[in-house]
Backbone as CSV, one residue per row, in Angstrom:
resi,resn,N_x,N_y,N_z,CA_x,CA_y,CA_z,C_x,C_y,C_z
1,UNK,-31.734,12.337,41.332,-31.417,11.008,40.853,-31.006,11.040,39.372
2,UNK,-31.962,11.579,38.519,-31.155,12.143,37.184,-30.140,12.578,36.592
3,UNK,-29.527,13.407,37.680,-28.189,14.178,37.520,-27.719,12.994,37.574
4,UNK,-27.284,12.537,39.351,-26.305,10.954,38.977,-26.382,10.418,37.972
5,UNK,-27.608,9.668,37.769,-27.281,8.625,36.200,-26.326,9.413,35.182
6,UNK,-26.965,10.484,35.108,-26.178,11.413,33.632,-24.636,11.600,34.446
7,UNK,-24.471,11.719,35.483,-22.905,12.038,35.694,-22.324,10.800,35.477
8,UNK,-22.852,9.448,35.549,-22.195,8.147,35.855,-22.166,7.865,34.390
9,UNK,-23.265,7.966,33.517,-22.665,7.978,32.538,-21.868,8.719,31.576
10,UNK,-21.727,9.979,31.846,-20.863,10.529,31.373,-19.119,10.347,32.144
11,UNK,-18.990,9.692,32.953,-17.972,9.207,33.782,-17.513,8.467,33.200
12,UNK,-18.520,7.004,32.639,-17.956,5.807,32.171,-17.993,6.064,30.632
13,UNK,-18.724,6.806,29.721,-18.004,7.513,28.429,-16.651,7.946,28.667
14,UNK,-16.073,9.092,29.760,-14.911,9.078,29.890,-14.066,8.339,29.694
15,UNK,-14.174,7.329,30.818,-13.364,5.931,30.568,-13.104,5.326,29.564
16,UNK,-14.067,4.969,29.289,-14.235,4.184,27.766,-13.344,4.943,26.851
17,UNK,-13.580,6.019,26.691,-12.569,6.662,25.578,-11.298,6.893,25.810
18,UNK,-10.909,7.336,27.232,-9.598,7.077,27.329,-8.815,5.480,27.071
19,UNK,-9.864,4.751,27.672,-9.004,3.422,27.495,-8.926,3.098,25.946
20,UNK,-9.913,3.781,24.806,-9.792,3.305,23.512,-8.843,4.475,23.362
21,UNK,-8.444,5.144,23.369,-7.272,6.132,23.027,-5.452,5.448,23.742
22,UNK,-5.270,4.628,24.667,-4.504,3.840,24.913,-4.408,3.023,24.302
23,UNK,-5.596,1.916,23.971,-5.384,0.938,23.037,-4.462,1.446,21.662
24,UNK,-5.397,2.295,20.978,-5.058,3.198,20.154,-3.150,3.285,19.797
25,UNK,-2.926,3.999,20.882,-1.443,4.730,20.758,-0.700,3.321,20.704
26,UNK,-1.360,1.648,21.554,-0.124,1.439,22.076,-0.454,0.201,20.546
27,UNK,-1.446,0.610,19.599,-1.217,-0.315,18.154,-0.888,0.490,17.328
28,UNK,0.057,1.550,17.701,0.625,2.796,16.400,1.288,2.091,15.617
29,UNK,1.187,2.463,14.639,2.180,1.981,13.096,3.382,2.320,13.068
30,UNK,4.419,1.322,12.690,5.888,1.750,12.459,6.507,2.356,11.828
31,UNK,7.372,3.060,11.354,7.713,3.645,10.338,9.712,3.148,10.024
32,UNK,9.899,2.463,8.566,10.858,2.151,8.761,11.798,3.031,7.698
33,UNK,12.758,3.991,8.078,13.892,4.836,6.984,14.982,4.418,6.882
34,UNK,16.000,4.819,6.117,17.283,4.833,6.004,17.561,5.410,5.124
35,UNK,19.066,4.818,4.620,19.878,4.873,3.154,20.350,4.047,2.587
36,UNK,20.428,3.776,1.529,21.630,3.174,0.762,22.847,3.623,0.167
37,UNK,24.067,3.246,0.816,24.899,3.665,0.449,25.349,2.653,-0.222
38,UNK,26.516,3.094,-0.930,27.752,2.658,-1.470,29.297,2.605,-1.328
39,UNK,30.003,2.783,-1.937,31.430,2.618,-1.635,31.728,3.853,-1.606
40,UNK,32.221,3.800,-0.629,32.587,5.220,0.234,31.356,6.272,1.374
41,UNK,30.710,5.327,1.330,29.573,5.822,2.357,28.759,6.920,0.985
42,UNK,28.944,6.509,-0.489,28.195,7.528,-1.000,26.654,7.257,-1.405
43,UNK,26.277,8.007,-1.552,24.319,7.740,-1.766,24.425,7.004,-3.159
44,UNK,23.219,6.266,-3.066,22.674,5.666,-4.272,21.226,5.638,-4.713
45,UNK,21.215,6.523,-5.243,20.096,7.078,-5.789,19.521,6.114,-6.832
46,UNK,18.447,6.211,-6.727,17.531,5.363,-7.426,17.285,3.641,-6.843
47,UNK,18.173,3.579,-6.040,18.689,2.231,-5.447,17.152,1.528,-5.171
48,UNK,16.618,0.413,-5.411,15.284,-0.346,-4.912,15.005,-0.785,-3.535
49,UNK,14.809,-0.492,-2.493,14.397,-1.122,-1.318,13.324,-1.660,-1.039
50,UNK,12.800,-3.180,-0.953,11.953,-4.023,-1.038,12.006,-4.523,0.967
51,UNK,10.172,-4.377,0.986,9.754,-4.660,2.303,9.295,-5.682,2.225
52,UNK,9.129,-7.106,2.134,8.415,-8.209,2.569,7.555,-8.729,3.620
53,UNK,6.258,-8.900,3.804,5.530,-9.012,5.088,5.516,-10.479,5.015
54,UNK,5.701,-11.058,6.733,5.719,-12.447,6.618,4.640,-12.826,7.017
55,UNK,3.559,-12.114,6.493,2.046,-12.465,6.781,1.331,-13.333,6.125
56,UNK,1.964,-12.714,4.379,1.122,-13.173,3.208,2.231,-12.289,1.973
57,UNK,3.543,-12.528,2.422,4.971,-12.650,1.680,4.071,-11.188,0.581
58,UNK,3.451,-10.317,0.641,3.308,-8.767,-0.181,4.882,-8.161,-0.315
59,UNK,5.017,-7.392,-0.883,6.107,-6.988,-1.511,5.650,-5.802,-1.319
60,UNK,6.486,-4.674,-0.416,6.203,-2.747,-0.683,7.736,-2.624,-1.892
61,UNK,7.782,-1.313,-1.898,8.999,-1.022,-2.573,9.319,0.346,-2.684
62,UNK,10.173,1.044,-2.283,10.897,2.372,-2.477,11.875,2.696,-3.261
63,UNK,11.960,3.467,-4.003,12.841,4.164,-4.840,13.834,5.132,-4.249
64,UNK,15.144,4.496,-3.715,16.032,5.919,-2.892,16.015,7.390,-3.788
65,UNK,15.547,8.137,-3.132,15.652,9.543,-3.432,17.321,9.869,-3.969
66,UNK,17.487,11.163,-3.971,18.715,11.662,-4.389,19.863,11.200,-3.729
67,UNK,19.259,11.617,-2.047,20.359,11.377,-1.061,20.575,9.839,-0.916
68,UNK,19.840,8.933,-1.176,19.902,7.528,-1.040,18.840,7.147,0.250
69,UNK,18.072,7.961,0.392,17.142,7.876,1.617,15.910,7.104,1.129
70,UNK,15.375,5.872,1.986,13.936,5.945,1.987,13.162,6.038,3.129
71,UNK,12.056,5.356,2.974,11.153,5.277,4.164,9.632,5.001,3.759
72,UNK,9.471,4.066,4.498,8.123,3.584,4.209,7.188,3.475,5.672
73,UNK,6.294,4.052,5.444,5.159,4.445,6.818,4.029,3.650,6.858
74,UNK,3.640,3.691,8.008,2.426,2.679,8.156,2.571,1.095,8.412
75,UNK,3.961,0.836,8.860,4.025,-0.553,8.787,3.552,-1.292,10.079
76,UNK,2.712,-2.502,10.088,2.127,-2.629,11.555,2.912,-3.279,12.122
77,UNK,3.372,-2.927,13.539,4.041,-3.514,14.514,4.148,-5.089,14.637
78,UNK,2.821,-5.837,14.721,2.348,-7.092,14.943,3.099,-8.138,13.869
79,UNK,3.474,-7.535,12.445,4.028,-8.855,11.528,5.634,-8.283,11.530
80,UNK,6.461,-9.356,10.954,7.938,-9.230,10.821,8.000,-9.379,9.509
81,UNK,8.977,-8.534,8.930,9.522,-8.193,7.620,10.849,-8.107,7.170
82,UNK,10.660,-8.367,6.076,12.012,-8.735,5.714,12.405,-7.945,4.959
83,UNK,13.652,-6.893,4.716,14.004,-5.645,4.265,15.231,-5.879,3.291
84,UNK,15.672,-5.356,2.113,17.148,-5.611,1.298,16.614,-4.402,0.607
85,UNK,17.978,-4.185,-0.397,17.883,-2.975,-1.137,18.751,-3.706,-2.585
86,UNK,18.669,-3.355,-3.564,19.540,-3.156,-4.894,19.594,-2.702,-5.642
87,UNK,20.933,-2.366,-6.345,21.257,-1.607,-7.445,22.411,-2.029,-8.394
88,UNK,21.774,-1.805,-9.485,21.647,-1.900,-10.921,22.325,-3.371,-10.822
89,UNK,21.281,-3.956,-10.606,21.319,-6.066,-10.115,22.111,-5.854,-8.680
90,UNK,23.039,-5.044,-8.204,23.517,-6.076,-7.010,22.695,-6.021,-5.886
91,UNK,22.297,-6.931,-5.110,21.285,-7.107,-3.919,22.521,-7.014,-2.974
92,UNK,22.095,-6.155,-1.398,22.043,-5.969,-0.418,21.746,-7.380,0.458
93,UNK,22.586,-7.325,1.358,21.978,-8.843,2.436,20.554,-8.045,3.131
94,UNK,19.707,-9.460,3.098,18.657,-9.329,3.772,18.653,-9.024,5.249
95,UNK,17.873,-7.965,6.217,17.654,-7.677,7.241,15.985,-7.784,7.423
96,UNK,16.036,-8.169,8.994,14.804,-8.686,9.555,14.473,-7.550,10.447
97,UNK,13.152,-6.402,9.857,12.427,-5.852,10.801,11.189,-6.868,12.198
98,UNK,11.576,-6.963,12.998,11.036,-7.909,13.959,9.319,-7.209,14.799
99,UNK,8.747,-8.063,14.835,7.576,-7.834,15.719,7.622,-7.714,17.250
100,UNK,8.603,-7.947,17.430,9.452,-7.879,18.521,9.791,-6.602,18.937
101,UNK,10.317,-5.920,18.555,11.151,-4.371,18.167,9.975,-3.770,18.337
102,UNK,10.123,-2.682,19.709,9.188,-1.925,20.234,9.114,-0.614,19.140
103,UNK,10.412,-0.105,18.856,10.917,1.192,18.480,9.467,1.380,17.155
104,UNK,9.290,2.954,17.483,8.100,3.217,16.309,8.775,3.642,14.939
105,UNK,10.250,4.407,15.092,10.844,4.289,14.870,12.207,3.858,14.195
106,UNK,12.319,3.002,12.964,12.926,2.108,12.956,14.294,2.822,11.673
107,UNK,15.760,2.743,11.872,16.277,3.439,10.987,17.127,1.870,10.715
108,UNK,17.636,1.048,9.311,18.157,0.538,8.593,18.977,1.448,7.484
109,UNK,19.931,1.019,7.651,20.953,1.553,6.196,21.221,0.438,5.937
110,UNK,21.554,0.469,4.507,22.549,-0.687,3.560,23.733,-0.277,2.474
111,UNK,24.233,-1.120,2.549,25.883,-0.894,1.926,25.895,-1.730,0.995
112,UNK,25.614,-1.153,-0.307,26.400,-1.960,-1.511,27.504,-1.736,-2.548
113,UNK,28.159,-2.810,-2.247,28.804,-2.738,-2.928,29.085,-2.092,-4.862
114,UNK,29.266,-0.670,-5.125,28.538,-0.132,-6.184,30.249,0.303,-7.195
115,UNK,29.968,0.317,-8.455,30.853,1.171,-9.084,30.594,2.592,-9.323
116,UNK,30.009,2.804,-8.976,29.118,4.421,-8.713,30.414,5.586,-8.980
């Protein structure tokens, strides 16, 4: 009779953890990259890319690398954000990362208009 109990509960520990390891995967964090380009599809380095959460309007912010690349990790699936980039004053049109949007995944580029 001992054994059972200990197998049943070690059965429903099983469970339990698999189903918290599903939960888990299926509230993974987003990750959103790109570039900023410019005129002629060229990089713009140093360029500002600003994340907005429409939770409680926080502000992230990235600095494009050399290539004009950023990326910002950890973003949670559940709120929608609002994404632009600029350089040296000119702003980028605003794009809407959605709560909607399964992808974990998420690649945005922007095009500004630059004298670069």
């Amino acid at each position: 009779m001992k054994k059972f109990i200990g197998a049943s509960v070690l059965a429903l520990l099983a469970v339990l953890f698999a189903t918290g390891l599903a939960v888990a995967q299926s509230r993974a964090q987003k990750v959103l990259e790109g570039k900023v380009l410019g005129s002629g599809d060229a990089p713009l380095p140093s360029a500002i890319v600003y994340l907005q959460s429409s939770k409680d309007n926080t502000i992230r912010t990235f600095i494009a690398t050399q290539d004009g690349s950023y990326r910002f990790g950890q973003i949670s699936p559940d709120i929608d954000y609002q994404v632009w980039a600029q350089y040296k004053n000119v702003k980028s049109g605003s794009k809407t990362l959605s709560s909607f949007d399964s992808r974990k995944l998420v690649t945005i580029d922007f095009h500004i208009k630059s004298d670069k």
